[in-house]
Phi, psi and omega in degrees: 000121170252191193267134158215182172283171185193174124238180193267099161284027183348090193037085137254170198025051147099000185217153187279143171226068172229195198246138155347293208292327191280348186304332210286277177312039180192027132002325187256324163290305163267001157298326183270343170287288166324321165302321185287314206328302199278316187297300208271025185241347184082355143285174193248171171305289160327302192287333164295340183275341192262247173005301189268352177076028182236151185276165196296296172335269199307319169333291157318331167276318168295313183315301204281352188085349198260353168299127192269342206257119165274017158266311219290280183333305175290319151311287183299030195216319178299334162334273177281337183286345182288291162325303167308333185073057200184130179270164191262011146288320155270005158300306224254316168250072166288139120290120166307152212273341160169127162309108198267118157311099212287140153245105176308299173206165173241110169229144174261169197228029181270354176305161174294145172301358182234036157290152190207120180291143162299167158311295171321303185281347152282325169279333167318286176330304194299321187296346199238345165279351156296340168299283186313312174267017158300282212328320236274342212282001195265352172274000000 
């Protein structure tokens, strides 16, 4: 993909028409395109930051919109559009793959009324909603 002229259409008819070169000003718009891009691709921040050669730090800058250098941006938008296998024209209309439903808990109420989890079986418990709450910080 190379830099060419373009101009900037904003969703028409639902689809984006804009250039390499205009993404830097819509930054923001694609740090959030890129956030599904990479979740629904199966990676973590980290393994994608390996995959694409870019540190964690600039990624994380990219996500958020907040890269201020437009060479920096565009080499890792370059980067990143390689990995993905993605034009910046289907970057820009990605839709995400389905809205995931937050769940608090899944529980059944069938134990006997004089049940009591053990010890054991509490620090398991306890170990594995820590686990749950590593995952949510790369989401």
């Amino acid at each position: 993909m190379g830099k060419y002229e373009y101009t900037i259409n904003m969703e028409r008819e639902g689809k984006y028409d804009m250039s390499f070169d205009a993404l830097f000003e819509q930054r923001i718009l694609v740090g959030k395109k890129l956030k599904d891009c990479i979740r629904d691709s199966g990676f973590t921040k980290i393994s994608f930051s390996k995959k694409a050669d870019i540190s964690r730090p600039t990624l994380d800058r990219l996500l958020s919109g907040t890269v201020d250098n437009k060479s920096t941006f565009d080499r890792h938008i370059q980067k990143i559009l390689n990995v993905l296998n993605m034009t910046v024209d289907q970057l820009l209309s990605y839709r995400p793959v389905g809205e995931v439903k937050k769940i608090g808990a899944v529980y059944s109420l069938n134990a006997p009324p004089e049940y009591s989890m053990d010890e054991k079986a509490k620090k398991q418990y306890g170990l594995l909603m820590d686990v749950i709450d590593l995952c949510a910080i790369y989401y």
